[in-house]
N, C-alpha and C positions, 0 to 999 in steps of 0.2 A: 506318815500323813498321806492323805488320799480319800480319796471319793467313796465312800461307803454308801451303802444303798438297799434298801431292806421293804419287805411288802409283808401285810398280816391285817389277817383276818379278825374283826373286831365284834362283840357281840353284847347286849346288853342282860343280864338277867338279875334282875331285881335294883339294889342300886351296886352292883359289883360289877366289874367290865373284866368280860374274858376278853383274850388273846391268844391268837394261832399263829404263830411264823411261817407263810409259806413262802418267801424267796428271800435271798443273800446276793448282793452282786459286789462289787469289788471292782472300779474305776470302768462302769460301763456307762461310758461318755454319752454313748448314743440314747438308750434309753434315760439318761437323764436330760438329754436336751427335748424330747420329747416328751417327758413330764414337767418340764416346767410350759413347754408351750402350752400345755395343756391347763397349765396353773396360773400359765398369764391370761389365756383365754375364760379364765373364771374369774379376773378382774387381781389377781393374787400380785402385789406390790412387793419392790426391796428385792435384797439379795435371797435367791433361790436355795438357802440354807437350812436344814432343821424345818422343814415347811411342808407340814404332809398336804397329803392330795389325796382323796378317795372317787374309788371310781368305781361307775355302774357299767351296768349290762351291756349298754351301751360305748363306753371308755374300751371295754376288756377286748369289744367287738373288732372295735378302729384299730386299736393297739395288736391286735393280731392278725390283721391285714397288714399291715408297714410291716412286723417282722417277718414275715411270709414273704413278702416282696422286697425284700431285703432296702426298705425302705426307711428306717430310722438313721434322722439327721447325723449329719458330722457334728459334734459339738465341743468346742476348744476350753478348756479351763485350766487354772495353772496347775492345781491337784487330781486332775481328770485323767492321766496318763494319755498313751497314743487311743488313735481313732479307733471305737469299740465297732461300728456300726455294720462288718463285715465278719466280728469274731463268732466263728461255729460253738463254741460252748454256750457262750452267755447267749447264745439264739437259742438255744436248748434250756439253759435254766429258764429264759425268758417266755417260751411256749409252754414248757410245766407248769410256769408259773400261772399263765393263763388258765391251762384246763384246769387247777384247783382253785382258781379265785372262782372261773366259774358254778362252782360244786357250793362253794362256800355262800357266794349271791341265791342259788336258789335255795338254801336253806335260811335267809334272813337276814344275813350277817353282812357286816360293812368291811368293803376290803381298802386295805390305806398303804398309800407307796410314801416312803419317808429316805431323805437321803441325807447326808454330813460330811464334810471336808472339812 
């Protein structure tokens, strides 16, 4: 058990819904505390579980300032494992993960961060 954490790219054509997988993370505390702030800040209620979040041009913008500045919160949860907000991999999944949601936004597509403990 643990924090799973996953982002993809969503698209409508006709009435069928594709789906893209662009990131996998695995008890990255930090980037989860920083999407639910962002989930509270859109009025999002209850436990921060199974509760996606989609984000614009704008989201991907902020979100890659803080991890550039090594700025994503500390965030404590029982299934969260230790403090993510310093680890060099998941800063790297987490910047890839930016330059392709942005690829994905200007081509139409809705990009959605979904997480589950």
């Amino acid at each position: 058990m643990g924090l799973d954490q996953n982002a993809y790219a969503k698209e409508k054509k006709g009435l069928k819904e594709h789906f893209v997988d662009l990131a996998y993370w695995r008890k990255h505390n930090a980037l989860q505390g920083w999407m639910e702030n962002l989930f509270r800040l859109r009025g999002g209620k209850g436990t921060f579980n199974c509760q996606d979040v989609y984000l614009s041009t704008i989201d991907i913008d902020l979100l890659e300032s803080v991890v550039k500045s090594d700025s994503l919160p500390q965030t404590e949860g029982f299934f969260y494992g230790p403090d993510s907000s310093q680890d060099k991999h998941k800063k790297e999944i987490t910047l890839e993960f930016i330059k392709d949601a942005r690829i994905h936004l200007e081509l139409g597509k809705e990009i959605c961060y979904s997480s589950n403990w």
